[in-house]
N, C-alpha and C positions, 0 to 999 in steps of 0.2 A: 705161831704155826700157820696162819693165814698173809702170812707179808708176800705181796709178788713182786719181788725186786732181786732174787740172785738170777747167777747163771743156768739157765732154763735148757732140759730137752726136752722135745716135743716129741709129743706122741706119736704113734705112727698113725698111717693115714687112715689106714680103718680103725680108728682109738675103741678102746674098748668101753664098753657101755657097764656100768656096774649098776645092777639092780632095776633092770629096764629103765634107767631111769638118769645116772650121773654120765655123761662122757667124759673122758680123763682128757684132756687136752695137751696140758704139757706141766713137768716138775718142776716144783720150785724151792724143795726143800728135799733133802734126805735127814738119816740116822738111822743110830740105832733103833727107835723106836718103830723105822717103817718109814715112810715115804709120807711129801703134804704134794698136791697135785691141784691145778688149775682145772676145775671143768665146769662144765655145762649143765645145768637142772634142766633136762628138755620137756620136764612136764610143767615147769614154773616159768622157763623160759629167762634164766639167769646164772650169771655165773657165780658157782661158791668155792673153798677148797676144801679140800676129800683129804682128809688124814687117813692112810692107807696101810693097814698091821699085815706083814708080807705071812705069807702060807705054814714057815717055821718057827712062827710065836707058838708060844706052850700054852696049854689052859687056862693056867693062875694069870698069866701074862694079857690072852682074851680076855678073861673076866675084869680084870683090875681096868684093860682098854675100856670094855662097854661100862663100870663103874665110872671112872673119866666122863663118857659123854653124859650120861646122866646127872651127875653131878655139877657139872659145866653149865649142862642146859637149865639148871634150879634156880642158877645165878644169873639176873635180868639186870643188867646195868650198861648205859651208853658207854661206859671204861670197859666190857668184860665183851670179846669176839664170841657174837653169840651160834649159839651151837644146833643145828635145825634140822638133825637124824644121824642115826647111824643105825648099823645093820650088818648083814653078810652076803658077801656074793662067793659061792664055792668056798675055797679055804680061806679066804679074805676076810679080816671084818674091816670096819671103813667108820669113819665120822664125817659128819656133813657140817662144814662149817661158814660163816658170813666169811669173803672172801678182804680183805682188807690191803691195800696201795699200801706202800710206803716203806721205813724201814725201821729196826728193832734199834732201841737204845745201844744196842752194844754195836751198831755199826755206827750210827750216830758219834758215841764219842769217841769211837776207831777213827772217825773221819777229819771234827771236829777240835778234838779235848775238851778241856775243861768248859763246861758249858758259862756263861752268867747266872749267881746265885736267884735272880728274878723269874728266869726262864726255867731254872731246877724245879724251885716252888712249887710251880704251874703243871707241870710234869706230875708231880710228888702227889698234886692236891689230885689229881685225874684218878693214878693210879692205887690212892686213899681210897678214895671213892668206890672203885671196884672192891678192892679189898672191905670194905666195910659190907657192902652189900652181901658179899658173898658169906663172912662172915655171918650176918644176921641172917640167911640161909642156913646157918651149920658147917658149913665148910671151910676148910681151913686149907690154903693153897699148898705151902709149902714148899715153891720151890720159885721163888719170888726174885727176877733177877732181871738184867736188861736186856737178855736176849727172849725174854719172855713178855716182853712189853713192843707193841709195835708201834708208829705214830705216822699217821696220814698226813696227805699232800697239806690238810688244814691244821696240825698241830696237834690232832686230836689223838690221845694215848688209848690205846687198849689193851688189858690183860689177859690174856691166852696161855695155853697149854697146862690144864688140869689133870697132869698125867698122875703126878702122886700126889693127889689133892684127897684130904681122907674128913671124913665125918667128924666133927668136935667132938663125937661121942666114941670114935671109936680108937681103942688104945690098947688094943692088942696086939695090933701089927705095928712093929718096932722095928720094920727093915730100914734101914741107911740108904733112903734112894734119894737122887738128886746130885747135884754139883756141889762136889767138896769145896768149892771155893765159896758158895753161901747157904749152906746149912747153918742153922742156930745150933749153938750149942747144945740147948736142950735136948733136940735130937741127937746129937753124938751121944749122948748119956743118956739116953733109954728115958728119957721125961716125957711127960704129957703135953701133947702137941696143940695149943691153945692159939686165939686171935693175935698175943704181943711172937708167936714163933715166925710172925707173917710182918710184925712191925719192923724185928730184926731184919729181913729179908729187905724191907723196904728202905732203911735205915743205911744198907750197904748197896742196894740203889742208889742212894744221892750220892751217898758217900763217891761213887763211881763219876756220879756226873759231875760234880763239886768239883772233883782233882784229875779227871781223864785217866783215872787207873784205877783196880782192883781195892779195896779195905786191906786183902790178904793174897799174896802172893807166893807162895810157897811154889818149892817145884815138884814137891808131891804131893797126892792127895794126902798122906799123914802129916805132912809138914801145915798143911795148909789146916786138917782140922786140931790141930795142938796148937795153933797161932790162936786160936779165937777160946781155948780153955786156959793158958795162962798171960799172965799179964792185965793191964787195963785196955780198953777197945781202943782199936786205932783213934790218934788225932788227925784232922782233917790237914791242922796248921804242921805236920811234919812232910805233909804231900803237897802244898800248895803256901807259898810266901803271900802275907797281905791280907788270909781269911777271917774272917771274923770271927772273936771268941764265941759270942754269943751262939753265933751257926754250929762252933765246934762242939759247943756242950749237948747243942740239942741235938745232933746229931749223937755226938756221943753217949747220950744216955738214949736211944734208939738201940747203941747199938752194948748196952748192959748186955754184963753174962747172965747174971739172974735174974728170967725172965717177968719178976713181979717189980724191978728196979725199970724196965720201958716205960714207952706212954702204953694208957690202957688200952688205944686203939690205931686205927693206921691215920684215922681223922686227927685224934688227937696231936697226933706227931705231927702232921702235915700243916694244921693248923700257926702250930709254934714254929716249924719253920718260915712258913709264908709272914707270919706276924714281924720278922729279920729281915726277911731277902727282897719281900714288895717295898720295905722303908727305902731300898737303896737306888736311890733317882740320878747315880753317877752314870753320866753319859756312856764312858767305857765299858759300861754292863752291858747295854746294847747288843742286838744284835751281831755279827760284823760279816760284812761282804766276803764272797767266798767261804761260809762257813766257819769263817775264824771267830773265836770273841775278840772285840774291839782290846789292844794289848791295853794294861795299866800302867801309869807312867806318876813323875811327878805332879802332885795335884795341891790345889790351895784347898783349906779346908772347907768346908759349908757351910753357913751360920745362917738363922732365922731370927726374925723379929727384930728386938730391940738389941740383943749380941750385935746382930749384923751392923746397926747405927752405931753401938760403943767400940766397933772394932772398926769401921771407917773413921771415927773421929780420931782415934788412936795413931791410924795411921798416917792420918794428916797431920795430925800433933807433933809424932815423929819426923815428919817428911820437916815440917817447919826448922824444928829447932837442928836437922842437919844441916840447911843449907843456909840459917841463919848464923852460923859456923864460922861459912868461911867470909873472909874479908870480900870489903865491895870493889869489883871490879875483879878482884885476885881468880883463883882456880885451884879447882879442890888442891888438898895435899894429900891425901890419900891416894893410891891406887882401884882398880875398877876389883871387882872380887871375880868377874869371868871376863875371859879373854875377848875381845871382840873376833871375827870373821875376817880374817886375812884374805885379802884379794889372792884368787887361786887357791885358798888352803885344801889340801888332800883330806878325806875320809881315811882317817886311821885302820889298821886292822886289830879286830879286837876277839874275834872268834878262837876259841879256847881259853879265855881271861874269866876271871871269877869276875859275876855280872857285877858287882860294885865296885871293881877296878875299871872294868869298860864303860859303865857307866859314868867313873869321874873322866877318864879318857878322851871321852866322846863332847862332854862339856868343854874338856880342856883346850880341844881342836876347834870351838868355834859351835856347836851345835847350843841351840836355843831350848831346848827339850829333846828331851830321850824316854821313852818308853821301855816297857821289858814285859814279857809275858813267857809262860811255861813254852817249850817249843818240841818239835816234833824228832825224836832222837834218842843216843844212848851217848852215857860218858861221864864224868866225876861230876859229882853232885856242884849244880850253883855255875857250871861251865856256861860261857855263849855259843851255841850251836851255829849259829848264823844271824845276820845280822842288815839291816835294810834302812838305807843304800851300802851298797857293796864297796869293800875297802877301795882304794882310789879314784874315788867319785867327789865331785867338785862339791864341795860345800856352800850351799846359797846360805843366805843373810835369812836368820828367822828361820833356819830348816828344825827339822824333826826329824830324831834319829830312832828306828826300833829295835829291840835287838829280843833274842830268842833263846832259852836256856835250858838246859836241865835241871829239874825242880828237885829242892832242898831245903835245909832251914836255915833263914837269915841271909840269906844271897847277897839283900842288898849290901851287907856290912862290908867294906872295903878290907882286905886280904892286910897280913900283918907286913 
């Protein structure tokens, strides 16, 4: 609730002053909850933002507000946008908050998709962090999602908005407040709202950045909280081709229905992720230019140590006894198994082709490597969205072909 990055109006020119003390400069956030606002601490002499409860909030609605900042403010952690007054000016009440650049995960992987599971980690270990402090504070978030996580020009994640953030201790208030898209189920059934209700929450964070979409997608809010009470918790590998088992368990047991089947804490989780995702030194996890992740394409495997030496001598051994094969002087009698690069040959069109037909396709025509990555779109599962270089583009010698798909299970398998 502190990101200053949407489309802003500015205040008017005589902005109004709240509490002799904040100028409102300009919006940077609406809702239902009220208004987040850009201003000015003119007795500090710096800029914070003012989360702002409009005149027609109800009492329980103010009190549960000023509950919010207190509870915010108890939690001291470089991950958590820290919280430095609130108050009333006339029917208003207002929170004074650190003012924070940059922008919320959930614009991130709007922008983006699917992030590299090295850079999730990192993300995940931040926003652990907060969670565990606040936690060891007594407070329990609950309402833990990517638009509630913001991240600065420097990568740095912070957790905000303690709107239905309640006391570990207190469990009387069983109202259903928050986004049906990531409430824990325990909450949908009137349970005790404990530190793994916040693991879940975090659990369906990665999940989001992992696969550049939702754990649960329903088109209603009933649809959506019946998805997370029957069945097993989403798999990461039904949203995203090539993920790692390993990642999908530990995610998947993050994202257990019954809350004593999580990890015990948000650390704990975050640690067992990071302990998978930091192993992975493939290049294409990289960051990628323009926001993209580097796509994944056909890759030789990786070996270390002494593997590495018995699989070079192997392959020399092989290489030997092939070409010790043919007669001297003579020329293979075999055929080549890929085509070579026909002088002039055309880039094929392959956009709408199940990815492991365009990918043999694209081999067939002459390309040396082809990649593929989830792409940006709607359309039958495993389709090619678009594709780079564009169909009738001259094919060089040694080129590399990308292509871009609708994400499904098993893409690469060539079509029957």
């Amino acid at each position: 609730m502190a990101s200053e990055k949407r489309g802003n109006v500015r205040a008017p020119t005589h902005a109004r002053l709240l509490a002799a003390r904040y100028r409102l400069i300009e919006r940077i956030d609406e809702g239902g909850a009220g208004e987040v606002w850009r201003a000015r601490d003119e007795k500090l002499d710096r800029d914070v933002a003012i989360k702002l409860l409009g005149s027609d909030a109800d009492d329980a609605f103010r009190a549960r507000f000023a509950d919010e900042a207190r509870r915010a403010a108890a939690v001291v952690h470089p991950n958590v946008v820290t919280v430095f007054d609130e108050g009333r000016d006339g029917a208003d009440a207002f929170m004074v908050m650190e003012l924070v650049p940059g922008k919320t995960l959930r614009e991130i992987v709007a922008e983006r998709g699917p992030l590299p599971a090295h850079e999730v980690a990192r993300l995940i270990r931040q926003v652990a962090g907060a969670l565990d402090a606040a936690h060891a504070a007594g407070v329990v978030h609950c309402d833990v999602k990517p638009a509630n996580v913001i991240v600065d020009p420097q990568g740095i994640a912070k957790l905000t908005d303690f709107g239905i953030a309640r006391a570990a201790r207190d469990r009387d208030q069983q109202e259903l407040l928050g986004t049906a898209r990531y409430i824990a189920p325990e909450r949908v059934e009137g349970g005790p709202v404990t530190a793994r209700t916040d693991v879940y929450g975090l659990g369906l964070v990665a999940y989001e950045l992992l696969t550049g979409r939702p754990a649960f997608d329903g088109g209603t809010s009933e649809e959506l909280v019946r998805e997370r009470l029957v069945g097993p918790p989403p798999s990461l590998r039904f949203a995203r081709v090539g993920i790692d088992d390993r990642l999908d368990a530990i995610v998947g047991r993050a994202l257990a229905t019954a809350p004593d089947r999580r990890y015990a804490s948000a650390g704990a989780f975050a640690r067992a992720l990071s302990e998978v995702a930091d192993r992975d030194t493939d290049p294409t996890s990289s960051l990628a230019i323009a926001g993209l992740r580097a796509p994944r394409g056909w890759m030789l495997p990786r070996f270390e140590g002494s593997v590495a030496i018995l699989a070079v001598l192997a392959i020399l051994f092989a290489l030997f006894l092939f070409f010790s094969s043919f007669p001297r002087g003579g020329q293979p009698t075999g055929t080549a198994t890929a085509a070579p690069t026909a002088v002039g040959a055309q880039t094929p069109n392959v956009v709408g082709k199940k990815l492991g037909d365009a990918i043999g396709t694209l081999q067939a025509a002459g390309f040396a490597r082809v990649a593929w990555d989830v792409g940006q779109g709607q359309g039958v599962a495993c389709a090619v969205v678009s594709q780079d270089p564009a169909a009738g583009t001259t094919i060089a010698r040694g080129a590399t072909a990308t292509l871009y798909y609708v994400a499904g299970k098993d893409c690469t398998k060539k079509g029957d």
